[in-house]
C-alpha positions as CSV (number, residue, x, y, z in Angstrom):
1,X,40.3,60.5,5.0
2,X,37.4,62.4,6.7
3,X,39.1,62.4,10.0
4,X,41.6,65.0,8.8
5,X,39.6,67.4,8.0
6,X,37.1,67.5,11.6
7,X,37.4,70.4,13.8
8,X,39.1,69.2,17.6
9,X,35.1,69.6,18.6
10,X,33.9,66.8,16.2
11,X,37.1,64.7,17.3
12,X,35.9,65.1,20.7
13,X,32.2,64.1,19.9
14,X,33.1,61.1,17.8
15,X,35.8,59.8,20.7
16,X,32.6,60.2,23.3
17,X,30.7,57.9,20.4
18,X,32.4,55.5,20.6
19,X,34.1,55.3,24.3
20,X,30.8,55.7,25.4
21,X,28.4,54.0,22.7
22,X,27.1,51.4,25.4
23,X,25.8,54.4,27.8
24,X,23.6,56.2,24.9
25,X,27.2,58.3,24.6
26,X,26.4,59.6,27.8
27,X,29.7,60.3,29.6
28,X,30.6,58.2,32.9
29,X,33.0,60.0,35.5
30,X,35.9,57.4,35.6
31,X,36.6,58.4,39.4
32,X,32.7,58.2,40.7
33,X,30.9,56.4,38.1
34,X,28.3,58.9,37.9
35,X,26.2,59.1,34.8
36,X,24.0,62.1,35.5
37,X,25.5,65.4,36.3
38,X,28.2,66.0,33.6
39,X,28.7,68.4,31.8
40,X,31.7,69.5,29.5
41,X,34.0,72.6,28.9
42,X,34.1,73.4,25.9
43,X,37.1,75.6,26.0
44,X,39.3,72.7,27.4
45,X,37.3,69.8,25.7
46,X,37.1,68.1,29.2
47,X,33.8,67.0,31.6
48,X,33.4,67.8,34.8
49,X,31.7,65.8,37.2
50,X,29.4,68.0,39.4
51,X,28.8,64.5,41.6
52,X,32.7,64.3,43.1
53,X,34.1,67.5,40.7
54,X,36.8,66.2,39.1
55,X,37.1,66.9,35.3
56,X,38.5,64.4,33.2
57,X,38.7,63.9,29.2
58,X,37.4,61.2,26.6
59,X,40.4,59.7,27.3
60,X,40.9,59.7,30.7
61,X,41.4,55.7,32.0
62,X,42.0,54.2,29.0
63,X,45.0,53.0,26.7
64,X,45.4,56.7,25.3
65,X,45.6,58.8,28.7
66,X,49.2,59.5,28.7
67,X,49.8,60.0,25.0
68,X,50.9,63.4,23.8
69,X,49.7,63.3,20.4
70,X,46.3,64.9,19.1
71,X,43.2,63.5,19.8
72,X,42.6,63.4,15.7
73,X,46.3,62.1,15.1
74,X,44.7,59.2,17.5
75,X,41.5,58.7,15.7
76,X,43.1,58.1,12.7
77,X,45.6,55.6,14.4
78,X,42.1,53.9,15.4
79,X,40.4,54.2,12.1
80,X,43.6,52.5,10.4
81,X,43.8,49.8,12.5
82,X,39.9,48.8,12.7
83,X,40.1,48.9,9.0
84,X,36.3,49.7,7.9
85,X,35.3,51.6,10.9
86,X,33.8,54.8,9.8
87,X,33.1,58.0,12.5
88,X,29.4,59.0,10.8
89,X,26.9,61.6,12.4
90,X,24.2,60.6,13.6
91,X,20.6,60.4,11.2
92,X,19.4,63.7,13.5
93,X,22.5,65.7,13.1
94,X,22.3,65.6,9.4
């Protein structure tokens, strides 16, 4: 499976993809709704939302937000259960 072997960066980019596919993977602050003025910390894998400053993670608001295990253990959990759902790069990142 490809998902074990991506760094926790890729894991991170592939959980924006698809939490926020229907936004052009843009990332929405779950406490403001602001679309804009994001950016994300690399060191700690979160955002931060320079519209209300609160930081929050791909999985911030949704089923996974209080799970303790890794964001890839949880990607492949996903992967496994959507059967043929495939985490690809994008045409311009190849």
């Amino acid at each position: 499976m490809q998902i074990a072997k991506m760094s926790d960066s890729e894991v991170v980019k592939a959980f924006a993809d698809i939490r926020w596919h229907s936004n052009g993977v843009n990332p929405i602050c779950p406490n403001c709704g602001n679309t804009s003025k994001i950016y994300l910390i690399t060191t700690r894998n979160e955002y931060k939302c320079n519209e209300c400053h609160k930081r929050f993670s791909v999985t911030s608001g949704t089923l996974f937000h209080s799970y303790k295990l890794s964001l890839q253990t949880l990607l492949c959990a996903i992967c496994l259960c959507f059967g043929n759902f495939e985490v690809k790069p994008k045409e311009n990142e190849l």
